[in-house]
N, C-alpha and C positions, 0 to 999 in steps of 0.2 A: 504493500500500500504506500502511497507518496501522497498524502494530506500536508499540506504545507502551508502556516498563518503569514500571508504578506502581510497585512496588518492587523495587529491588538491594539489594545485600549486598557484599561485599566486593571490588574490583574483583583484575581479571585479573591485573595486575602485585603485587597484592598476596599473590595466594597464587602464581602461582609464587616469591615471596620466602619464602614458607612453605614450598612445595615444596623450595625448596633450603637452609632449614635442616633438612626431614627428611633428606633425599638426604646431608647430609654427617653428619651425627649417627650413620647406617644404615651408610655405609664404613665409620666408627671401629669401629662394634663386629662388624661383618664380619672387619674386617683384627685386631682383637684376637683374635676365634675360630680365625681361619685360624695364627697366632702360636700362642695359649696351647693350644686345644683344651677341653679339661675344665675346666682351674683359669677362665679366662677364661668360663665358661658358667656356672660357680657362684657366680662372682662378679656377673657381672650379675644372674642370680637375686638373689641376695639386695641389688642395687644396685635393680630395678627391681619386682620383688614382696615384698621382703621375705623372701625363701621358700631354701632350702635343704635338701639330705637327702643323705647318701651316693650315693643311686641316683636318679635323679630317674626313671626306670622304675618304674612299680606295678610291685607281686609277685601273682601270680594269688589269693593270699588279702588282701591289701589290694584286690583288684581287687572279691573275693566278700562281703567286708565292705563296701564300699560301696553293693552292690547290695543290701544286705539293708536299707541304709538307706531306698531309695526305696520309697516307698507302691504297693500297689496298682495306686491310681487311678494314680497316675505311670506306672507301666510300662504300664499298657492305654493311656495316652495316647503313650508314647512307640512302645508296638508298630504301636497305630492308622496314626501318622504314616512311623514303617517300611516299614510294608505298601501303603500308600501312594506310597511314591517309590519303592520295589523294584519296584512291579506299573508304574510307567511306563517305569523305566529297564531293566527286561526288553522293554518292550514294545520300547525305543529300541534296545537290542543285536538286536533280531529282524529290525530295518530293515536292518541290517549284513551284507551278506551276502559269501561270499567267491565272487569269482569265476572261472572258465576258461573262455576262449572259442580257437576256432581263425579266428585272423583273416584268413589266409591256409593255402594248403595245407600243411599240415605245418607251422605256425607257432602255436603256444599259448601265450599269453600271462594271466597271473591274479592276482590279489593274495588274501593272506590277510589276516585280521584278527587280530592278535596281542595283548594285553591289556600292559601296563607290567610289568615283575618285583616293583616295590617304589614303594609310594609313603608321602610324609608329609603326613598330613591336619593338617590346624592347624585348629585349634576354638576361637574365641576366649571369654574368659568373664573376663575381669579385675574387670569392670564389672559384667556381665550374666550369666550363665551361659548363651550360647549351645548352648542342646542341639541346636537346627534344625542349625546348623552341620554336627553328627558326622552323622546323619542323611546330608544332602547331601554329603557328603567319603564318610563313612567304607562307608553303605549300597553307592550307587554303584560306589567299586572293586571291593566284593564282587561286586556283580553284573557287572562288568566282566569280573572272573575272574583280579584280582590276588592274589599270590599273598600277598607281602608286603605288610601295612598298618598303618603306625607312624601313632599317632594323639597329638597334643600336646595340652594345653589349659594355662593359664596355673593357679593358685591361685586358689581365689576364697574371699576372708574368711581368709585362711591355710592355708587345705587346700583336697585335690583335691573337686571337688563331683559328691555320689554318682549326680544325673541326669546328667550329661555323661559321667562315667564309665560311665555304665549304658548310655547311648545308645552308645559307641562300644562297647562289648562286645558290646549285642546285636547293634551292625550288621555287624561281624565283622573289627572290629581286632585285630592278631594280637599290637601291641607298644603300651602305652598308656604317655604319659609325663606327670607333670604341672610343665609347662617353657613358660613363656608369652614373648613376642612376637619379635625377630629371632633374640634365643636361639633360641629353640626349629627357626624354619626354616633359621637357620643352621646349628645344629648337623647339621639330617636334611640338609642341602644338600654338605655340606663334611666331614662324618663325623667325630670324635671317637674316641678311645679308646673310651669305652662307651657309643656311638650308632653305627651303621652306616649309611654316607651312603643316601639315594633315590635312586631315577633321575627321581622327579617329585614338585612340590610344589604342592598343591593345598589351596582353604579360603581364604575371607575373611579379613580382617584390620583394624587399624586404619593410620593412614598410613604408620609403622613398618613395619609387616610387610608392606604392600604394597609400597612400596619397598626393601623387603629382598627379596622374591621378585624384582623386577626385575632388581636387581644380582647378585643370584645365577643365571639364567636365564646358561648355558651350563655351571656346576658342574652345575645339575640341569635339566629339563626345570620346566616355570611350566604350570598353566591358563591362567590370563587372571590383568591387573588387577583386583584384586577388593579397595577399600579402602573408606574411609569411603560404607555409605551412602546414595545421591542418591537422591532421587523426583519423579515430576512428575506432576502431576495435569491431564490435559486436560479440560476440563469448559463443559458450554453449560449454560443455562437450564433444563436437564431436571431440573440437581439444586440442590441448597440448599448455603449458604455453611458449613454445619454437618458437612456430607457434606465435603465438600472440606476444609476445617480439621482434621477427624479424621483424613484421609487422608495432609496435610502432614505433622501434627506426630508421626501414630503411626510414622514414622522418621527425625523430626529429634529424636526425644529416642537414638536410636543412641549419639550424638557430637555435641562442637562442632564440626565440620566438615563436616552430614551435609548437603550441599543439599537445599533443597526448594524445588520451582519450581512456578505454577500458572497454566498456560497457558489464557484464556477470551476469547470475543467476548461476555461480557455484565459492560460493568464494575458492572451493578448488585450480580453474584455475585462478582465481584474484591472488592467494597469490604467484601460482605458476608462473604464469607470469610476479608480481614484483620481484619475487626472478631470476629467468631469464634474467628478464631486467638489475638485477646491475651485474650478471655472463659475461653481454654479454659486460656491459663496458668496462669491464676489458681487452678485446679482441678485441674491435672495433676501428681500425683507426682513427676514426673522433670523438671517446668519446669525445674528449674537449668539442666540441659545444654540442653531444648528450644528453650529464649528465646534461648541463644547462638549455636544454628545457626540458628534462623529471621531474628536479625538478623543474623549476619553473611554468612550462605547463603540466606536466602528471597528468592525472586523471585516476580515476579507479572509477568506479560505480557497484556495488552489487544491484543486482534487483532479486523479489522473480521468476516475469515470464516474458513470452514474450513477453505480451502487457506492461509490464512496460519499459521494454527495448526498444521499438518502440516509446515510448510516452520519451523519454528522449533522447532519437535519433532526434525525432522531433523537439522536443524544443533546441537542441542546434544543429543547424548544422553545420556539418562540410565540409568540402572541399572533401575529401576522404573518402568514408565508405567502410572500408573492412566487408564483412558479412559472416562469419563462423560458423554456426549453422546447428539442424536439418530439418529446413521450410524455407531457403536462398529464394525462390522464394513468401514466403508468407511476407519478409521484401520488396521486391520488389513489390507486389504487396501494401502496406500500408505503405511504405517509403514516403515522401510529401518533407521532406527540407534536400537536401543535394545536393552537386558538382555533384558527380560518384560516386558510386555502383560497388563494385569490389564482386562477387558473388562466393563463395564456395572458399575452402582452393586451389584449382589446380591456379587460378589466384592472384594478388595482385596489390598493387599502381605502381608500379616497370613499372609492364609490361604496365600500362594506359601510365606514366608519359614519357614511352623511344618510344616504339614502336608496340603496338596493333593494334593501329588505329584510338582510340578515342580520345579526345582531352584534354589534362591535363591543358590546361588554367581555371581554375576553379573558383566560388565563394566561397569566405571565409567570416571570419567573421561575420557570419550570415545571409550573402545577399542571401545563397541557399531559403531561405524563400519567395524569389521574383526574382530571377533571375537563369537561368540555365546557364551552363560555355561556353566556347567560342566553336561556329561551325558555318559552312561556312553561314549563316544565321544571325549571326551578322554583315557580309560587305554586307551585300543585304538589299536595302529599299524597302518597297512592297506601292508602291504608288498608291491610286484611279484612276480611271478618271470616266467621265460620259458624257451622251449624247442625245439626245431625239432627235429624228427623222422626228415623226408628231407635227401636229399642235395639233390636238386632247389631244394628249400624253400631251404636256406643258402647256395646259389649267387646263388640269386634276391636274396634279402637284399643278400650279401658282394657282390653288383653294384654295388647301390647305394650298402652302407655305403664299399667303397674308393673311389667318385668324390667322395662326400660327405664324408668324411675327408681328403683332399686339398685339398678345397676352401677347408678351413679350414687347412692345411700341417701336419697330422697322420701324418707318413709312420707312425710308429709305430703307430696307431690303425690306418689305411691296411694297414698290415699283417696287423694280426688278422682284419680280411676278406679279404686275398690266401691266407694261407695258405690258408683252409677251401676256399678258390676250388681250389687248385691240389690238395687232399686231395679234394675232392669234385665236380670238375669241369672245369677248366680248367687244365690242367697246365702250359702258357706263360705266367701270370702271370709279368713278371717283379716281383723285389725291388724296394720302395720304389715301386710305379707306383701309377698309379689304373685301374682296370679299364674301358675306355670302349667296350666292341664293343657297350651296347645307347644307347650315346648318340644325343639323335635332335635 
């Protein structure tokens, strides 16, 4: 094998050192909120945006003043991309089915699908005005069939901002706050005088809020790791170094900490696409931040073929894989850890992250290894039940459950089968036995 890094970025031990200055930074104001409650949430408001109000809750006419701020053209762009991710994550609650089957005679066993009672979407926009965000958080639960949907976004420029307001109202948030980064998911996590805690918290973030949904993951239920971020672009000879720079750098300007990795067997198109990448600096509005993730997060990986390129795709994944080669469908078919799959040069992260359909709340950090990214399927619990009908049926059962409960020295469990035993069929059971007459 010749895998070969023409360029890293910052090494491994380096950011988990970063990782554990966020991680400690994220308890302080965790255990401050769990203490103060309210006074502790307004304070860091105005420690970390600036920002402050008696309510940090819109009122339904500040909510309708904002909307009348956004244009037109905004709202058909923002309805466009609505109708868009509600007609997929309908489609995906349709695949949900609930079932009952008779697995044995007189035996029914089924699960339902139950939606969350409340969740808190976090909308990031400190920097950006993430509208994609409400969309992917806020549409979803709707369509989910939550009931309650607290939706936060931080201040941007000093006030709440009237597209991200507007996106989470049409998407059908029922409580909108404008309350930005561990504030904001602490509070829906851990509840407040005048915030009512979630049972679930869902929405991107930056490394802050990411690692604030971690630490709080048992106060309230988590989506996924969804923090800074990452992209990779796997790319052969079919595309140009100009396609692939665009593709880096359109979400290493996110954050200084956004990876962008670009995985190819042709270094003629490695070389050409870092030489691209600092052309396009030069040009790019948002260079400040771009330049700091691409040097301290861009990587470049020179592989001789395709299965090497697949097996270092594997192993590291990323949150976004753009796939630009000649067998796009044969990465698909052998891809295993990654967020999203953006397949052949006509698509890209862009069109997932704003308005396709799919869902750009993503796993990062490595979690694609064990978890796939947010759809209407994380606000739905698919819960058992069961049932037995004859007496026959629960004899048959309580046979096996009392020997099998013994086995394990469960007389009490052992029991819950004897009785039914001795109510519905076997009236010698004695107390505390394991029931052995079909033992073979």
């Amino acid at each position: 094998m010749a895998i070969k890094y023409l360029k890293t970025g910052k090494s491994a031990n380096e950011r988990r050192s970063d990782d554990r200055k966020v991680e400690q930074a994220v308890a302080g104001i965790i255990a401050d909120i769990e203490a103060r409650g309210d006074e502790a949430v307004h304070e860091l408001s105005k420690k970390f945006d600036d920002f402050d109000r008696p309510s940090f809750r819109l009122t339904d006419g500040e909510i309708q003043d904002l909307m009348s701020q956004v244009t037109h053209q905004q709202r058909t762009d923002i309805e466009f991309a609505q109708t868009q991710i509600r007609n997929f994550a309908q489609h995906q609650k349709d695949a949900l089915l609930d079932i009952e089957v008779e697995t044995l005679p007189g035996v029914i066993l089924g699960h339902r699908n139950i939606p969350v009672a409340s969740v808190g979407c976090y909308v990031p926009g400190g920097k950006f005005p993430m509208v994609g965000s409400a969309h992917m958080s806020v549409v979803t639960a709707s369509v989910a069939g939550v009931k309650r949907i607290a939706a936060a976004t931080p201040p941007f420029k000093g006030k709440p901002n009237p597209a991200v307001i507007a996106a989470m109202h049409l998407g059908g948030a029922t409580e909108i706050y404008c309350l930005g980064g561990v504030q904001a998911v602490a509070s829906f996590a851990i509840g407040t005088k005048s915030i009512a805690p979630v049972d679930m918290l869902v929405g991107p973030g930056n490394a802050y809020v990411a690692e604030a949904k971690r630490q709080l993951f048992g106060h309230t239920g988590i989506d996924l790791l969804a923090g800074p971020t990452e992209t990779m672009v796997i790319a052969d000879d079919t595309v140009d170094g100009e396609l692939c720079a665009t593709d880096l750098l359109g979400q290493a300007e996110h954050g200084y900490n956004s990876p962008a990795t670009l995985i190819t067997n042709s270094e003629k198109l490695a070389r050409e696409t870092m030489k691209e990448v600092e052309r396009l600096l030069t040009i790019l509005p948002t260079a400040a931040t771009a330049s700091v993730s691409w040097r301290d997060y861009g990587t470049v990986v020179l592989c001789d073929t395709h299965e090497e390129m697949l097996q270092v795709a594997n192993d590291n994944p990323s949150e976004h894989v753009q796939v630009m080669t000649d067998r796009d469908d044969w990465y698909l078919a052998h891809m295993q850890n990654y967020g999203a799959l953006f397949l052949g040069p006509r698509t890209n992260v862009a069109y997932g992250d704003k308005c396709i359909g799919t869902n750009h709340t993503l796993p990062t950090k490595g979690s694609g290894r064990y978890t796939g990214g947010l759809w209407v399927g994380k606000f739905i619990k698919t819960h058992s039940y069961q049932k037995i009908l004859t007496d026959e049926a629960s004899v048959l059962v309580g046979e096996y459950g009392s020997r099998l409960c013994m086995l394990e020295g469960f007389v009490g469990h052992a029991e819950q089968c004897n009785i039914r035993l001795r109510r519905y069929g076997h009236k010698d059971v004695p107390y505390g036995s394991a029931y052995g007459v079909r033992e073979s």
